[in-house]
C-alpha positions in Angstrom: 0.0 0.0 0.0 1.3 3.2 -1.0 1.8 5.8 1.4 0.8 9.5 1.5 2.2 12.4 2.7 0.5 13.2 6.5 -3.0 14.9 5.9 -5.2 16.2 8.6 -8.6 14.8 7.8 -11.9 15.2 9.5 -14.6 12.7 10.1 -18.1 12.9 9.6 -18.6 12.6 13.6 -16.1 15.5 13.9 -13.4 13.5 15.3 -10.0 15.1 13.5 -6.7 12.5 13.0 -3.7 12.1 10.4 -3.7 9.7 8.0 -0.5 8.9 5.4 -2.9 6.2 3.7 -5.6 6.2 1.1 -8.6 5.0 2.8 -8.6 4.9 6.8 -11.4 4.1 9.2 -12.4 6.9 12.0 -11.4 5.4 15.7 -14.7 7.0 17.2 -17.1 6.4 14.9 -15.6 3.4 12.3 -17.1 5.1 9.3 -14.6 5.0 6.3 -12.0 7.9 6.2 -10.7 8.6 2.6 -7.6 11.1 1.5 -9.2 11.9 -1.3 -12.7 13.4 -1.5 -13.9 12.0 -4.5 -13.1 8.6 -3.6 -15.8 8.9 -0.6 -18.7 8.9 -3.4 -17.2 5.7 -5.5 -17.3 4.0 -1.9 -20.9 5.2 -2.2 -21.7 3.8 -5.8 -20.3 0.8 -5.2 -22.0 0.0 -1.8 -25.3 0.9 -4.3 -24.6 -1.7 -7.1 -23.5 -4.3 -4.5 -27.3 -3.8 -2.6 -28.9 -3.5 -6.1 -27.5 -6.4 -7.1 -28.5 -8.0 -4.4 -32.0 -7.0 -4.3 -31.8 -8.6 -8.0 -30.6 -12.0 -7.2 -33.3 -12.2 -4.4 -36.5 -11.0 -6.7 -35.3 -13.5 -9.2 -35.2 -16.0 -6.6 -38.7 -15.3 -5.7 -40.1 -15.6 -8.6 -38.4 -18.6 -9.8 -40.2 -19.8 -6.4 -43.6 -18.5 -7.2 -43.4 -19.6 -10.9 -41.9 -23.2 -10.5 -43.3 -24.2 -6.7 -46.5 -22.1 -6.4 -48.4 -22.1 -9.2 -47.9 -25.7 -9.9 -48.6 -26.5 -6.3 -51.6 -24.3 -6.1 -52.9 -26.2 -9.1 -53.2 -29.3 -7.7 -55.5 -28.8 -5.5 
């Protein structure tokens, strides 16, 4: 990991530290600290595709369910 020149960063909670490294988590509150502000919202997007992906694997799960077990099921009787 590449190291930084010493940067006095605040956190979110207010808590102020140095960090020499790109990404560094807060003692106080352990929310992700970055060097570099625009790396705070690509930590944002990608938290965003991971849960949308998610939320994607799980409705097609669901309906796989409901299309293969339920309706089938609920036919028979």
């Amino acid at each position: 990991m590449e190291r930084l020149p010493p940067k006095e960063i605040q956190c979110d909670c207010g808590h102020t530290f140095t960090i020499d490294r790109r990404r560094y988590w807060c003692e106080k509150c352990a929310n992700p600290v970055y060097y570099y502000e625009n790396e705070k919202n690509t930590h944002k997007w990608n938290t965003f595709l991971i849960y949308l992906a998610a939320l994607g694997a799980i409705s097609f799960l669901a309906y796989v369910f409901i299309e293969m077990i339920v309706i089938p099921w609920s036919s028979l009787q």
